[in-house]
Backbone as JSON, one array per atom type, in Angstrom:
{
  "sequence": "XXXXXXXXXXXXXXXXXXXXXXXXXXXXXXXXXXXXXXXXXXXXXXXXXXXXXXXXXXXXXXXXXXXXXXXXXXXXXXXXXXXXXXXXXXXXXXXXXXXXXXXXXXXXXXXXXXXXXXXXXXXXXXXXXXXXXXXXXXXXXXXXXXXXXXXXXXXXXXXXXXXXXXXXXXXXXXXXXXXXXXXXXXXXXXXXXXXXXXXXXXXXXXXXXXXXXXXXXXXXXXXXXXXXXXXXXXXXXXXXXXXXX",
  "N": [[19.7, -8.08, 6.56], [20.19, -5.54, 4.23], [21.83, -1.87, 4.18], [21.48, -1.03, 2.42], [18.85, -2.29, 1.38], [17.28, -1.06, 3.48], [17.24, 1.5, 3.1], [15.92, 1.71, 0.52], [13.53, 0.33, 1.36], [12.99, 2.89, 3.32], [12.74, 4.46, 1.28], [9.68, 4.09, 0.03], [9.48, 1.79, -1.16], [9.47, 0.14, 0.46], [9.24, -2.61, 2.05], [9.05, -4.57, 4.61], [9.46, -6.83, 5.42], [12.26, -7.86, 3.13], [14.5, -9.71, 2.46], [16.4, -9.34, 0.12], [17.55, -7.11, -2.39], [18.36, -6.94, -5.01], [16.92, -7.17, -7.64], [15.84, -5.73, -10.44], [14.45, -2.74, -11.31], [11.34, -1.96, -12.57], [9.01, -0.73, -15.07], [5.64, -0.84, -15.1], [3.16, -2.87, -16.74], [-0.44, -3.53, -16.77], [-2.17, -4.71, -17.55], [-4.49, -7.19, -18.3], [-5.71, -8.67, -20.73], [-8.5, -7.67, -22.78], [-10.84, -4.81, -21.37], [-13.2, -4.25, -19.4], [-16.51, -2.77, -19.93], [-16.6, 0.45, -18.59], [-17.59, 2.04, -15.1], [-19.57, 5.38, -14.97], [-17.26, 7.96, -14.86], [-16.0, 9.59, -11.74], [-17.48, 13.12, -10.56], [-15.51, 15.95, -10.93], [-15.64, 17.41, -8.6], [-15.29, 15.31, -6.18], [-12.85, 14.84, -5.44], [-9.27, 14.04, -5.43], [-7.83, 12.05, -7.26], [-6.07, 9.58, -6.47], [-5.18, 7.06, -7.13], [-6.56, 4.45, -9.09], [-7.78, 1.7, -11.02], [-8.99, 2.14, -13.4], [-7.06, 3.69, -14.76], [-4.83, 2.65, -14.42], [-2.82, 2.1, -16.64], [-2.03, 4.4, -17.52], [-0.83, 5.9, -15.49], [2.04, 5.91, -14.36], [3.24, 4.11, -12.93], [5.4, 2.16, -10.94], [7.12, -0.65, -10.61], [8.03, -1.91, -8.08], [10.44, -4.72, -7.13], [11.44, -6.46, -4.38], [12.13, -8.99, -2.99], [11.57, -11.79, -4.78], [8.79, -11.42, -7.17], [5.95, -10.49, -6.34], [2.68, -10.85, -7.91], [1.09, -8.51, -9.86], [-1.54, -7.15, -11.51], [-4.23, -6.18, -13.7], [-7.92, -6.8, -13.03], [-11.16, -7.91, -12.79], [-14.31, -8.08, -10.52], [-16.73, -8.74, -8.87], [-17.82, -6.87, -9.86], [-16.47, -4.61, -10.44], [-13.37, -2.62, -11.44], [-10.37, -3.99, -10.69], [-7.21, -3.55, -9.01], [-5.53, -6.69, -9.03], [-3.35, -8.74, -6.75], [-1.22, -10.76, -6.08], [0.69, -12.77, -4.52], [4.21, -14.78, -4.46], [5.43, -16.42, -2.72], [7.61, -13.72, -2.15], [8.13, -10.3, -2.38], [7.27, -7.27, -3.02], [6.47, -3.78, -4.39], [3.87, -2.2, -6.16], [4.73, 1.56, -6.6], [4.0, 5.22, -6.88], [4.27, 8.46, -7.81], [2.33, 11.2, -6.13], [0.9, 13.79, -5.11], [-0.14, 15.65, -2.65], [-1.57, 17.78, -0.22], [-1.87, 17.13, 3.28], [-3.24, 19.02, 4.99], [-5.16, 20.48, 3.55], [-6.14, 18.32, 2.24], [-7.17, 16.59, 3.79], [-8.73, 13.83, 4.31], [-8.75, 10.41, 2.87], [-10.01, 8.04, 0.47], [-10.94, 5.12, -0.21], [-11.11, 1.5, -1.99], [-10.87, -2.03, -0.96], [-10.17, -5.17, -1.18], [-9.81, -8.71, 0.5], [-9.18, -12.34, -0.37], [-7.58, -14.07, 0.55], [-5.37, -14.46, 3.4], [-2.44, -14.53, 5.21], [-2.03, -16.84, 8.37], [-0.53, -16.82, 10.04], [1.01, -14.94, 9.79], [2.62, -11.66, 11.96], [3.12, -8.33, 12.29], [4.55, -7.58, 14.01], [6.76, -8.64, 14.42], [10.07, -9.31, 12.86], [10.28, -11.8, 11.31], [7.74, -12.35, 10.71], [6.84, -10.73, 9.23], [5.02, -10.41, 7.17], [1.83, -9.31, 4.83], [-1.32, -9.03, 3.89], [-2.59, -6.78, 2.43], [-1.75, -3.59, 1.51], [-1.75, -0.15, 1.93], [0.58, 2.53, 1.17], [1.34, 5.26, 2.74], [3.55, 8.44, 1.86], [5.41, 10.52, 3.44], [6.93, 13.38, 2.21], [9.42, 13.73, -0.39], [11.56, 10.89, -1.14], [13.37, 10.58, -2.97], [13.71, 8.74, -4.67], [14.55, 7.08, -7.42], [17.1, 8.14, -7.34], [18.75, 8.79, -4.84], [17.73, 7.83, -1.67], [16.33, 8.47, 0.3], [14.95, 8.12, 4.13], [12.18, 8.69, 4.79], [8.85, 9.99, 6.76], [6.66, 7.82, 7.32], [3.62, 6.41, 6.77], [1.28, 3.32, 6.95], [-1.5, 1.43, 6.22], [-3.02, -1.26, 7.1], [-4.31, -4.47, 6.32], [-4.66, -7.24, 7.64], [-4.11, -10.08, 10.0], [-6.26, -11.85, 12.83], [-4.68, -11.46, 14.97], [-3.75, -8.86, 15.58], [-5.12, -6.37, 17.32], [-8.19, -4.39, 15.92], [-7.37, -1.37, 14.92], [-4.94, -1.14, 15.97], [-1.47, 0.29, 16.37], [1.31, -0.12, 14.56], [4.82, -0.52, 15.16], [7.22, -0.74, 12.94], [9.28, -3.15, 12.71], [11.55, -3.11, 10.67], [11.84, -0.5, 10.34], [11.85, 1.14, 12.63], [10.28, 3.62, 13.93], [10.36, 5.39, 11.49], [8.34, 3.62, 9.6], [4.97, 3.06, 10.55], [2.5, 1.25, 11.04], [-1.29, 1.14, 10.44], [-3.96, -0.96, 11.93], [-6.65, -1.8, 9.51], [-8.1, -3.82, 9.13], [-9.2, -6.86, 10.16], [-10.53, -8.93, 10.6], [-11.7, -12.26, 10.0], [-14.32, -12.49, 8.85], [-15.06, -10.89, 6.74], [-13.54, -11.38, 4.7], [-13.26, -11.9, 1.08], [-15.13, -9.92, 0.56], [-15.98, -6.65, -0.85], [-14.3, -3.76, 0.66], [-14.83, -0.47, 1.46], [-12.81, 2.01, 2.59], [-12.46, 4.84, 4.76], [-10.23, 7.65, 5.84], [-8.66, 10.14, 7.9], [-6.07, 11.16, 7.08], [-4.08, 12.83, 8.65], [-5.44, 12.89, 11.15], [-4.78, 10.16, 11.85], [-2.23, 10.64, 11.29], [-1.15, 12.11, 12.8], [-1.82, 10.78, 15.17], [0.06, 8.52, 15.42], [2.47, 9.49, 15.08], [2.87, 11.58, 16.83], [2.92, 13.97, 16.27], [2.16, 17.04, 14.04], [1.73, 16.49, 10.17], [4.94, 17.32, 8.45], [5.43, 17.37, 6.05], [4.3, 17.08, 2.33], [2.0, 14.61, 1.12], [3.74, 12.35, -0.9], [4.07, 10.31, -2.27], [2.38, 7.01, -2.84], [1.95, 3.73, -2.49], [0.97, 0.42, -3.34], [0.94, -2.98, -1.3], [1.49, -6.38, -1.56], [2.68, -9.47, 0.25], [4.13, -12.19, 0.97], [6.73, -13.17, 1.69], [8.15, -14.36, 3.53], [5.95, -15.48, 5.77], [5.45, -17.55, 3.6], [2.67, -18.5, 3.18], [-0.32, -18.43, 1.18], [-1.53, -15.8, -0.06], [-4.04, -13.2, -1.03], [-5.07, -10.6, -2.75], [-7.18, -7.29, -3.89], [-7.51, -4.17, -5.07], [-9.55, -1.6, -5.36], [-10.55, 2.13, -6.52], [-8.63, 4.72, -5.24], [-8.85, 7.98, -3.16], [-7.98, 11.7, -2.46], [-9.75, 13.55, -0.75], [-10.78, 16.8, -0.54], [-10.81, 20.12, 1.22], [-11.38, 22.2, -0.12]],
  "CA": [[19.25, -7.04, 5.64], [22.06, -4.68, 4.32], [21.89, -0.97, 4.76], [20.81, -0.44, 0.36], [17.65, -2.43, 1.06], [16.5, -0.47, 4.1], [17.09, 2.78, 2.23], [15.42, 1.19, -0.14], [12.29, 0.55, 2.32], [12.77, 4.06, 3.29], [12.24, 5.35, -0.15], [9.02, 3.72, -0.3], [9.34, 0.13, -1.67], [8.91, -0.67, 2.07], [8.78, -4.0, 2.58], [9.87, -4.67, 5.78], [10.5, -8.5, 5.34], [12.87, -7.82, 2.82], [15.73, -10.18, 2.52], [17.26, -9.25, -0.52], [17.12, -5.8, -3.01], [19.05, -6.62, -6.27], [16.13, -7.21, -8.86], [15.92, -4.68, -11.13], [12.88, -1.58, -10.75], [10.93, -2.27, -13.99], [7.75, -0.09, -15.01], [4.69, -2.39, -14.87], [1.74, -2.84, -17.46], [-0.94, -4.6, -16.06], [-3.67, -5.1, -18.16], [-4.79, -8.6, -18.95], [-6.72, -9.11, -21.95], [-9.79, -6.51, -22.72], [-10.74, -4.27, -20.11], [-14.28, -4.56, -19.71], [-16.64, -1.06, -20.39], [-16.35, 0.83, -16.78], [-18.64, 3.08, -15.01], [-19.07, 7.07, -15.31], [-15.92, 8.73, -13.75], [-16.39, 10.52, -10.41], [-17.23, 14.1, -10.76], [-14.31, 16.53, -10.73], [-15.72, 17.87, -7.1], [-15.58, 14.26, -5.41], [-11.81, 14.66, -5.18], [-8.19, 13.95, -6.0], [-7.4, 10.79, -7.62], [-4.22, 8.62, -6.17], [-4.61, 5.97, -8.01], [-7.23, 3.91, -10.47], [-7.62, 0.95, -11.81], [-9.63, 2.14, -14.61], [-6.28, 4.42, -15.67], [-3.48, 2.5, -13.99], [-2.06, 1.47, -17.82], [-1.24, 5.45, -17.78], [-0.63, 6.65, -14.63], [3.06, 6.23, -14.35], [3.51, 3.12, -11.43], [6.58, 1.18, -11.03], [7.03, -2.36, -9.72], [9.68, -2.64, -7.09], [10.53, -6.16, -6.67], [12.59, -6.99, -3.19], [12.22, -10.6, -2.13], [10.89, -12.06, -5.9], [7.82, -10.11, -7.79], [4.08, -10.3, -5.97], [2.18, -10.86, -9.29], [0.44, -7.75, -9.87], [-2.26, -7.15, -12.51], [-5.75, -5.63, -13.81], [-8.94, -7.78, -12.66], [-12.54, -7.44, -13.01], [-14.24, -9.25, -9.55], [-17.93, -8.75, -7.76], [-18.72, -5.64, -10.66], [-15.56, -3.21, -10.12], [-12.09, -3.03, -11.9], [-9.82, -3.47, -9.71], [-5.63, -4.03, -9.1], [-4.95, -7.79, -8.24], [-2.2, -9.05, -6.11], [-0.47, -12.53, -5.59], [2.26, -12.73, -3.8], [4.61, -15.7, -4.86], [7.11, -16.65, -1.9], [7.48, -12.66, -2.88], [7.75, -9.27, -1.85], [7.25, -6.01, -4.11], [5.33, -2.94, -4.42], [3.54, -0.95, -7.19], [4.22, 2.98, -6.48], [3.95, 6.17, -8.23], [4.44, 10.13, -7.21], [1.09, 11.9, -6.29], [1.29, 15.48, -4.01], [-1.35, 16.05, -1.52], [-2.06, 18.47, 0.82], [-2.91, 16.48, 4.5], [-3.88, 20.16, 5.82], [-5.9, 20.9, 2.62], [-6.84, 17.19, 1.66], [-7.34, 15.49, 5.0], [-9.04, 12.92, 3.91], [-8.71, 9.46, 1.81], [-11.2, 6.8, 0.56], [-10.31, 4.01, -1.22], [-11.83, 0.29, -1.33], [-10.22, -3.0, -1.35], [-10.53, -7.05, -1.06], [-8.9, -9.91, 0.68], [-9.5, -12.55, -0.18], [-6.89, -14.75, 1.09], [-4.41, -14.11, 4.2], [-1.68, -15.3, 6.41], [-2.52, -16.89, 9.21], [0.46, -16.83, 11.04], [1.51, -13.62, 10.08], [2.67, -11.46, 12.63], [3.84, -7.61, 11.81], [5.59, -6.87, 14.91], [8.01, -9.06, 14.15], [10.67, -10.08, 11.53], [9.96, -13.26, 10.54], [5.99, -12.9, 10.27], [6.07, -9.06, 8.47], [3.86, -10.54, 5.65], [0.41, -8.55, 4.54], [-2.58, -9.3, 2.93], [-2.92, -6.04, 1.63], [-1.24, -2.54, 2.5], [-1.46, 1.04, 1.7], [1.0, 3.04, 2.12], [1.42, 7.2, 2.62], [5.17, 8.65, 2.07], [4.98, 12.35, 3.83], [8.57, 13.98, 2.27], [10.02, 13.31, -0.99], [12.02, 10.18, -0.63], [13.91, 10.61, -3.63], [13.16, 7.69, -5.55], [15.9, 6.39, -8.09], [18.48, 9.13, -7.21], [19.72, 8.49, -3.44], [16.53, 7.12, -1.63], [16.06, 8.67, 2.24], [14.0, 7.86, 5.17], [10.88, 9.93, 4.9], [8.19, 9.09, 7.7], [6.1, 6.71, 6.07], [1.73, 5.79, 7.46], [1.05, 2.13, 6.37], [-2.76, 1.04, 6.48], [-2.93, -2.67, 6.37], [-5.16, -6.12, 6.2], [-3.77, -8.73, 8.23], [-5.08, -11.13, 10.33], [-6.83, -11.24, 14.09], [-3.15, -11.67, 15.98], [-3.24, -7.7, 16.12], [-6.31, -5.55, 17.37], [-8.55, -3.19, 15.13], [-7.32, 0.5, 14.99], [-3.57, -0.65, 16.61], [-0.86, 1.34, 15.49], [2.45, -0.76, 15.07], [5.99, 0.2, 14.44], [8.25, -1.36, 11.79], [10.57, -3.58, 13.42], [12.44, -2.89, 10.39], [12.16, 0.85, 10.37], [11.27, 1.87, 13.92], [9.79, 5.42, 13.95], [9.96, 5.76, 10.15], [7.2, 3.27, 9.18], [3.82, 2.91, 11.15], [0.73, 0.46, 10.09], [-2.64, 1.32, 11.42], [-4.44, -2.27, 11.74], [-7.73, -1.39, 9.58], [-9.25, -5.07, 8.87], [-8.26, -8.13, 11.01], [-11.93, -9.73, 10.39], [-11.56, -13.2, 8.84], [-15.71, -12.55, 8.09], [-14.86, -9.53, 5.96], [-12.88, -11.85, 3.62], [-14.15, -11.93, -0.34], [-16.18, -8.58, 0.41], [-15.61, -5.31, -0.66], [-14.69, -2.82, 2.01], [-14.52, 1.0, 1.81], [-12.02, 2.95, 4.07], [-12.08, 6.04, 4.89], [-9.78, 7.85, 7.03], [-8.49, 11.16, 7.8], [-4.92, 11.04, 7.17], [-3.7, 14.07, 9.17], [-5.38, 12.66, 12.7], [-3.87, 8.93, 11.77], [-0.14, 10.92, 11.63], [-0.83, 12.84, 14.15], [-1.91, 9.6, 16.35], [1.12, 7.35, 14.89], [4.3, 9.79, 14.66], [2.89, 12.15, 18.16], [2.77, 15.47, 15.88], [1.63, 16.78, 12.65], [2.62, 16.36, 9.26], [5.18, 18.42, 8.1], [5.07, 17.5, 4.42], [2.93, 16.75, 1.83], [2.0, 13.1, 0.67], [4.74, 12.63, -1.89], [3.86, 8.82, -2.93], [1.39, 6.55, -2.73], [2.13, 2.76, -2.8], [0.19, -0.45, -2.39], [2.21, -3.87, -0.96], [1.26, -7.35, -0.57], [3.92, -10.0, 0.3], [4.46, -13.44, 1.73], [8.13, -14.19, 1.94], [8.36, -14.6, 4.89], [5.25, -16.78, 5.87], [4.94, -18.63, 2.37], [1.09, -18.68, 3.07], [-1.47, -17.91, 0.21], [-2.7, -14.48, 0.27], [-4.68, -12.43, -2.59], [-5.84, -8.84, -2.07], [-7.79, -6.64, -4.7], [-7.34, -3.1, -4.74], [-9.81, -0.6, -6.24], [-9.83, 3.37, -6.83], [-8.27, 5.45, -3.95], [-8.66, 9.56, -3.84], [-8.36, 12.13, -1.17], [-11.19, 13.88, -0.19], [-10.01, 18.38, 0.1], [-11.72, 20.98, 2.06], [-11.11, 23.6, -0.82]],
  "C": [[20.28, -5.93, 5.59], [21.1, -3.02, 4.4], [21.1, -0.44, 2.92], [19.39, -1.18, 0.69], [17.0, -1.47, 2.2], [16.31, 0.7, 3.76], [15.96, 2.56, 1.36], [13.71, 1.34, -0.12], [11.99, 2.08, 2.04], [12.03, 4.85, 2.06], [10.47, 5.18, -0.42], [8.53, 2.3, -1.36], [8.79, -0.16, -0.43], [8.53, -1.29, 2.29], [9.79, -4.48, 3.78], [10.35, -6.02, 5.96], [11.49, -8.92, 4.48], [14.05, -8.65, 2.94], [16.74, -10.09, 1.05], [16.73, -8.02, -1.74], [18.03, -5.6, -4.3], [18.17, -6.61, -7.65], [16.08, -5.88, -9.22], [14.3, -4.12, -11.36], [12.63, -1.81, -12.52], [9.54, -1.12, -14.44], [6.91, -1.25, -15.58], [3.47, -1.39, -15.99], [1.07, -4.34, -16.72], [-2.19, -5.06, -16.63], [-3.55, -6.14, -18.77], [-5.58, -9.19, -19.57], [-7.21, -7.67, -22.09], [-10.03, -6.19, -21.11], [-12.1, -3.89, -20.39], [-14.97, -2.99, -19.56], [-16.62, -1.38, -18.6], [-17.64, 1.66, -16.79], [-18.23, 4.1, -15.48], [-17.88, 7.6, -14.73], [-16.62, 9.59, -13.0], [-16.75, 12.09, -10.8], [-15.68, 14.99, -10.05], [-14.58, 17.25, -9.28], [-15.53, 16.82, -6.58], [-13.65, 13.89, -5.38], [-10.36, 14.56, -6.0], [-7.74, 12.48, -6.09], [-5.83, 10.53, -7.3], [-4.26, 7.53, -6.86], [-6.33, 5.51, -8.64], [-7.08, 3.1, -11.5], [-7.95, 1.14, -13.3], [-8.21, 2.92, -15.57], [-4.77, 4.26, -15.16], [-2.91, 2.22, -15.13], [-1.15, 3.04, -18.22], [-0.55, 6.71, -16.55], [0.61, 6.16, -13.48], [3.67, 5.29, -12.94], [4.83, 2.79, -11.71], [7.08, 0.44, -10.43], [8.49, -2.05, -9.44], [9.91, -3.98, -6.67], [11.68, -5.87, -5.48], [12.76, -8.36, -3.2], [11.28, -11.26, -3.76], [9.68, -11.2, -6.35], [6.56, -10.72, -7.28], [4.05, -9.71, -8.23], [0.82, -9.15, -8.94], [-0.68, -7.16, -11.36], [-3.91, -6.53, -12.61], [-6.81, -7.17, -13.66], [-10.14, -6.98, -12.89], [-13.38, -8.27, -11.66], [-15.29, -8.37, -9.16], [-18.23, -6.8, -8.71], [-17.53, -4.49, -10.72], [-14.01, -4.22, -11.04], [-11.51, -3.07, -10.67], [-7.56, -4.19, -10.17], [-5.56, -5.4, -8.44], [-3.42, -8.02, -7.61], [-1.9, -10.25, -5.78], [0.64, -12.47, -5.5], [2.68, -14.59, -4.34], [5.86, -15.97, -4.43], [7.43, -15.02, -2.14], [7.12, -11.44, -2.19], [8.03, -8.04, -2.92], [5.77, -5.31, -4.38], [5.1, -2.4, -5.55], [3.56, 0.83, -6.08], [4.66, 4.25, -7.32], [3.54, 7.25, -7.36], [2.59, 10.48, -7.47], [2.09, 13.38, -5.43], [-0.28, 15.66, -3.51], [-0.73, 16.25, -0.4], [-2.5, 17.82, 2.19], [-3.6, 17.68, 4.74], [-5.09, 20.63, 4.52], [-6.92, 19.84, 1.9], [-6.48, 16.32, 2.71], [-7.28, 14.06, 4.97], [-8.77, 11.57, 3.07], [-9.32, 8.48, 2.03], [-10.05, 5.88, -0.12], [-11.15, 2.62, -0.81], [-10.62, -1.06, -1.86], [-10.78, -4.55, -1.04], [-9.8, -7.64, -0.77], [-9.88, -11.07, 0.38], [-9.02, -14.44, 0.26], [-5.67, -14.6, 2.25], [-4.09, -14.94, 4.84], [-1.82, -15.4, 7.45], [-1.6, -16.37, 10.24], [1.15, -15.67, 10.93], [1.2, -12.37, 11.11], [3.48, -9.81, 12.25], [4.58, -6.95, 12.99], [6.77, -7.39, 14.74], [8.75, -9.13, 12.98], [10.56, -10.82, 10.33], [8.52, -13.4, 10.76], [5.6, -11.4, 10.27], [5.65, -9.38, 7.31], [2.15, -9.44, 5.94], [-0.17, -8.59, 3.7], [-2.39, -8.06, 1.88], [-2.5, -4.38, 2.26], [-1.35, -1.58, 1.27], [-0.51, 1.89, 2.4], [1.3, 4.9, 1.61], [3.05, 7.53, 2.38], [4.84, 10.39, 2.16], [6.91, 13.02, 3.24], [8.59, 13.22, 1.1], [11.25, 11.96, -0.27], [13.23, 10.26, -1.7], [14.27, 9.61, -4.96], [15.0, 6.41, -6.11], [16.85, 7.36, -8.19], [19.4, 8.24, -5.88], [18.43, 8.54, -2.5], [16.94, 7.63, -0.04], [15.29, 8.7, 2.86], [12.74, 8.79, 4.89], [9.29, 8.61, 6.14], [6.91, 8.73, 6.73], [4.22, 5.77, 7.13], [1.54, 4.7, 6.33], [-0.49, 1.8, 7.06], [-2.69, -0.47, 5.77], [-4.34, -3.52, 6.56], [-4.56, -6.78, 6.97], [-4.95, -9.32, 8.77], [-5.75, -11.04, 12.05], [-5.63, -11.19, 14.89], [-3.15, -10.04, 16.59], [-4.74, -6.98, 15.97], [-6.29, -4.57, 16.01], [-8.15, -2.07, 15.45], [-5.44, 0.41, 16.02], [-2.87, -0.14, 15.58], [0.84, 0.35, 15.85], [3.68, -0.32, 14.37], [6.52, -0.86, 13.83], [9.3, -2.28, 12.93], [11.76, -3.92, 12.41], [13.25, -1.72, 10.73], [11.25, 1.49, 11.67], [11.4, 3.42, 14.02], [9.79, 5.93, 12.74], [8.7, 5.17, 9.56], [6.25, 2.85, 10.07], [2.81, 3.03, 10.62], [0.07, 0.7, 11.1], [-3.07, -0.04, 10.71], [-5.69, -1.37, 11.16], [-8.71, -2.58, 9.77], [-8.1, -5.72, 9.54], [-9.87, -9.21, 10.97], [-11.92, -11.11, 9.7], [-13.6, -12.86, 8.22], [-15.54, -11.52, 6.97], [-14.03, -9.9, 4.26], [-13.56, -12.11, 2.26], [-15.03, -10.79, -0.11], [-15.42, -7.44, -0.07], [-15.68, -4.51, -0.11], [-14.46, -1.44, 1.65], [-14.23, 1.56, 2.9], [-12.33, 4.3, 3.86], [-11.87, 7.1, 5.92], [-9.3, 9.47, 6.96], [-7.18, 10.97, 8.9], [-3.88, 11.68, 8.11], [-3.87, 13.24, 10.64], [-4.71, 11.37, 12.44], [-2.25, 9.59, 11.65], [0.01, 11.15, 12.46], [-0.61, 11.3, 15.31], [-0.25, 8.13, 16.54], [2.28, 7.99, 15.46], [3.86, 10.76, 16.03], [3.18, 13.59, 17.41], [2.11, 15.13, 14.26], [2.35, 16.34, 11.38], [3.34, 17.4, 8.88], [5.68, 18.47, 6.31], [4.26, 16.88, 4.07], [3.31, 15.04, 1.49], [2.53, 13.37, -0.78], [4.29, 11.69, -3.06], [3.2, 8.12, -2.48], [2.21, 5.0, -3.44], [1.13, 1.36, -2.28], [1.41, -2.05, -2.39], [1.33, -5.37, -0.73], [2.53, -8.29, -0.52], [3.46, -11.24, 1.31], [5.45, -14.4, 1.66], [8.86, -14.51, 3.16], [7.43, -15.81, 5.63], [5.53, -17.97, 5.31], [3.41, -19.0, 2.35], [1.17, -18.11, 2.22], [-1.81, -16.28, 0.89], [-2.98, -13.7, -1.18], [-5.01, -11.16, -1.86], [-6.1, -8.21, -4.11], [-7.64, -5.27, -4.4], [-8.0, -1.8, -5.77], [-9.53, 0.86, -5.74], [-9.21, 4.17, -5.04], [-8.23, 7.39, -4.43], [-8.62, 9.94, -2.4], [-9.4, 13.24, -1.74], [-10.84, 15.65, -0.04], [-11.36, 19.01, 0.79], [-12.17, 22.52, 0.58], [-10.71, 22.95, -1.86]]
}
């Protein structure tokens, strides 16, 4: 892995199984066919929207392909819109600039779906950093498509039982820049819809051994299996944080 894709990572593509970073950054439409009627929208007290399927066609994403393109697209599945994901031999993320407050907006929900994962995937290592399904935080401008730098980076993933609930593992690309909290490792949990919700601030604190000292810049979600080559699917509906004020 050359020294342009781990920047790369850094910036927030961050795919740590990365073996190659020349495809070209595209902006993604994802809607496939009609988009069936939705519910009411949240009230404007119930938070700060990061993302949304119901208004991802305008809310400014952009597909990073690394390792070929994870198919990414609008779905409809068990009553909810949501973002699909199929990875295809394939690693690449949808992400897109938010700004939140951890000290002011602690909090973040969000729900998602597996409902296929790698068995053999393994994220401490190299050669078995595949994931069902990942969120990830970017605390610090990273700089995007200018000149792309490290910013410390909270990954909430899916995987499989190989790694306890609630561990906290470092990148063995980017050691001390990126750290996944295990949330699901359940194969029973698979085809359900789960709601997280965590409070972002004590997960930095617990990961990086202090607080944050910037705000959440970017918001990305990741699945990938170029590295395994197993099947995996993941679903990904709305995500918001949660403020005090």
């Amino acid at each position: 892995m050359g020294s342009g894709c781990l920047r790369a990572i850094a910036a927030g593509l961050l795919a740590a199984s990365l073996a190659a970073c020349a495809a070209p950054r595209e902006r993604v439409s994802l809607q496939d066919g009609p988009v069936p009627e939705q519910p009411a929208a949240r009230p404007a007290e119930a938070g700060i929207a990061l993302f949304d399927p119901a208004t991802v066609i305008q809310d400014d994403w952009l597909h990073m392909p690394f390792t070929g393109a994870t198919e990414y697209r609008m779905a409809y599945l068990g009553g909810r819109l949501a973002i699909r994901a199929a990875p295809r031999d394939s690693a690449s993320s949808l992400i897109r600039r938010v700004a939140i407050d951890p000290a002011r907006c602690p909090v973040l929900e969000w729900s998602w779906r597996v409902e296929q994962l790698q068995a053999s995937a393994d994220l401490r290592t190299k050669e078995g950093e595949d994931v069902a399904a990942s969120l990830y935080l970017l605390f610090g401008d990273p700089g995007f498509l200018s000149d792309p730098e490290p910013v410390p980076t909270l990954r909430y993933v899916w995987t499989n039982g190989n790694l306890a609930k609630g561990a906290v593992i470092d990148s063995p690309y980017l050691p001390g820049t990126v750290l996944s909290v295990v949330l699901e490792n359940d194969a029973g949990r698979l085809g359900l819809w789960v709601t997280e919700r965590r409070d972002i601030a004590a997960d930095y604190r617990e990961a990086f051994g202090r607080a944050p000292a910037a705000p959440v810049s970017a918001v990305a979600i990741f699945t990938d299996n170029d590295q395994t080559g197993e099947p995996a699917l993941a679903y990904y509906g709305p995500a918001r944080a949660l403020c005090k004020w």
